[in-house]
C-alpha positions in Angstrom: 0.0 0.0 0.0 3.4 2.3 0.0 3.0 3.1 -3.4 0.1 4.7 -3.4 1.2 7.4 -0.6 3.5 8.0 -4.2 1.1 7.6 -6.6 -2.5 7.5 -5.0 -4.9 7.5 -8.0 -2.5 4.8 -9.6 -5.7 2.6 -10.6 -3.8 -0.4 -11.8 -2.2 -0.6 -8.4 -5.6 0.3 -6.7 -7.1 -2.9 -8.9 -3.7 -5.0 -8.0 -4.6 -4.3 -4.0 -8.6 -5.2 -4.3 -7.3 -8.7 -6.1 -4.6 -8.9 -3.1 -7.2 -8.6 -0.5 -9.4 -10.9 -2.2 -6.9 -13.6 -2.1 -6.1 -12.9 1.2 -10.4 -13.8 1.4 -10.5 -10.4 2.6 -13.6 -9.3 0.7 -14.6 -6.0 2.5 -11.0 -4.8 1.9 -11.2 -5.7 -1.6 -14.6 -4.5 -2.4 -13.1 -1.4 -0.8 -10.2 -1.0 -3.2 -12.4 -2.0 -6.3 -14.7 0.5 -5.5 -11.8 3.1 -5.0 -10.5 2.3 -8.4 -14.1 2.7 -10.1 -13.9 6.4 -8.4 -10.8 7.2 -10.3 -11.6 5.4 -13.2 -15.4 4.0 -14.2 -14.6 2.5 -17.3 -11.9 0.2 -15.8 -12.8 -3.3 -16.8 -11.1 -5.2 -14.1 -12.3 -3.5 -11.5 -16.4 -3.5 -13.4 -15.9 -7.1 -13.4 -14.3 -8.1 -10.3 -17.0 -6.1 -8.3 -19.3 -6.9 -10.0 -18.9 -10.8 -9.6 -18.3 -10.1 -6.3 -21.9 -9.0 -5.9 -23.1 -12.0 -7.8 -21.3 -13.9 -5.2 -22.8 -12.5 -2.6 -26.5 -12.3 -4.2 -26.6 -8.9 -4.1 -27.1 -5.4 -5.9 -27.6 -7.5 -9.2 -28.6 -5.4 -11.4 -26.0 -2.8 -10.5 -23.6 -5.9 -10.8 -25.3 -6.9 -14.4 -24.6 -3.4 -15.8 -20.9 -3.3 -14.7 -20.0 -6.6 -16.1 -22.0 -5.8 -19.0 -19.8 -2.8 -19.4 -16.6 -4.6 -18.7 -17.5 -7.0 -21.4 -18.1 -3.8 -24.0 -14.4 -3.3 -23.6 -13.1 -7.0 -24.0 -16.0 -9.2 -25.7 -14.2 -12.0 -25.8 -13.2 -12.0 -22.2 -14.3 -15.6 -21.4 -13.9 -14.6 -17.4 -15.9 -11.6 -17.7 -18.7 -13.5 -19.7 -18.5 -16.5 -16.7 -19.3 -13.3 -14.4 -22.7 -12.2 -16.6 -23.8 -16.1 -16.7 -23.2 -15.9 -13.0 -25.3 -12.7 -12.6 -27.5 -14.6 -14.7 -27.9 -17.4 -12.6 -27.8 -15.3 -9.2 -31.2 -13.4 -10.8 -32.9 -17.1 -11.5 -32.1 -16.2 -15.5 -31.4 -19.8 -16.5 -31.5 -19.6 -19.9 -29.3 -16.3 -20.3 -26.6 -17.8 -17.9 -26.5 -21.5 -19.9 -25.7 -18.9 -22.7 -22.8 -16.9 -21.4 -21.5 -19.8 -19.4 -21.3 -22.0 -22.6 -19.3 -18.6 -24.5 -16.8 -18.8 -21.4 -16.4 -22.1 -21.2 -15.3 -22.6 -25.0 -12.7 -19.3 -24.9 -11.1 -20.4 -21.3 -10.8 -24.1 -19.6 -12.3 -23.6 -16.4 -13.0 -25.3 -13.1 -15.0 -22.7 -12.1 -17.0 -22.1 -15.3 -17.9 -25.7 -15.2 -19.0 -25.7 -12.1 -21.1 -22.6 -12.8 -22.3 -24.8 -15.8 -23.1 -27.7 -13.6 -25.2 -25.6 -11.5 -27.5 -24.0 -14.6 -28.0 -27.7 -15.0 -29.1 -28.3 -12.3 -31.4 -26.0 -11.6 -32.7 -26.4 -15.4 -33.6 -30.4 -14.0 -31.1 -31.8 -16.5 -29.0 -33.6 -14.1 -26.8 -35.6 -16.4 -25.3 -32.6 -17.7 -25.1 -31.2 -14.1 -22.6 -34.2 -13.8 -20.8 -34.4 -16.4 -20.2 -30.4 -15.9 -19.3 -31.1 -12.4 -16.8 -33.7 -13.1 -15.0 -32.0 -16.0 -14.5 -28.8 -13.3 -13.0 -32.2 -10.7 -10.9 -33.0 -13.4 -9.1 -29.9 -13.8 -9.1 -28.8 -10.5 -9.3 -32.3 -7.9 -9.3 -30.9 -4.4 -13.0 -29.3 -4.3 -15.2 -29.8 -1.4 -17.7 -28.3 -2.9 -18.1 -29.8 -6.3 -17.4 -33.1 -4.6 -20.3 -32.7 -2.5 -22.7 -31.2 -5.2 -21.8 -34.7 -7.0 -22.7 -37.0 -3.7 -25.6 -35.3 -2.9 -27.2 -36.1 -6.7 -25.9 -39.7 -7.2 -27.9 -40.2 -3.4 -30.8 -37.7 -5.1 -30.6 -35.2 -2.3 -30.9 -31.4 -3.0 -27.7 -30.5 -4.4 -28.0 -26.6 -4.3 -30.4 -25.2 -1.6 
C-alpha cells in the first residue's frame, strides 16, 4: 500500500490491492479497493468485473452488478472470465437460460473449473441432471481438491438437494 502514498490514483495498483485482499479472502477490503479504483476510473474493466462478480457472489445489488460486467465485457468481448461473471449474474437473478448462454461462450474461450461448475449448477437447476454431472466432473478434473463440487456430486448420485 506504500506506493500509493507515491502515486494515490494509480488505478492499476488500486485494482492489483482489491485482487490482493481478495486472495487474502479479505472481501470488504477488496470491495473497498475495487470501488476506489471505479472512483478514479469508471470504465476500468477489471475493477467492473471483479465487483461486479463479487456482488453476484454474494446475491446482491444484481442489477447494478449486471450493468458493470456488461460494461466490462463492452471493452473486452471475448473475455471468457468476464462472460462467466454475466452467466453468473444470470444465474444469481434465476435467469437460466441467459446464464446456460454466457456460461457456454466462457467455457469454449477459457478451460475452467469454475465455469464448469457454474455450468453444472445451470443444469441443475434447469432439472437436466446428467449434464449437471458431467459439468461437475470435468471442473473435478481440472481442478481435484473441491469440497464443494465433490459434494454437489454426492448429494445427486444419493438424489438429495444439491443446491439449496
Amino acid at each position: 500500500e506504500y506506493i500509493l502514498t507515491l502515486e494515490p490514483k494509480n488505478v492499476e495498483v488500486i485494482f492489483m490491492l482489491g485482487s490482493v485482499y481478495l486472495d487474502r479472502k479479505d472481501r470488504p477490503k477488496a470491495m473497498e479497493y475495487f470501488k476506489k479504483a471505479l472512483q478514479i476510473d469508471p470504465d476500468h474493466e477489471n475493477s467492473l468485473n471483479s465487483l461486479g462478480y463479487m456482488y453476484a457472489e454474494d446475491g446482491v445489488n444484481l442489477d447494478e452488478a449486471l450493468d458493470m460486467i456488461k460494461r466490462a465485457l463492452g471493452f473486452s468481448p471475448n473475455n471468457g472470465a468476464y462472460l462467466d461473471s454475466l452467466g453468473w449474474v444470470y444465474y444469481k437473478k434465476g435467469m437460466y437460460n441467459e446464464a446456460l448462454e454466457f456460461l457456454s461462450q466462457a467455457s469454449v474461450l477459457f478451460k475452467d473449473p469454475v465455469i464448469y461448475e457454474h455450468l453444472g449448477d445451470v443444469y441443475y437447476r434447469m432439472n437436466k441432471n446428467d449434464d449437471a454431472e458431467k459439468y461437475w466432473r470435468q471442473s473435478l478434473e481440472l481442478l481435484p481438491a473441491q469440497d464443494l463440487v465433490t459434494r454437489k456430486l454426492d448429494a445427486l448420485k444419493k438424489g438429495q438437494q444439491v443446491i439449496k
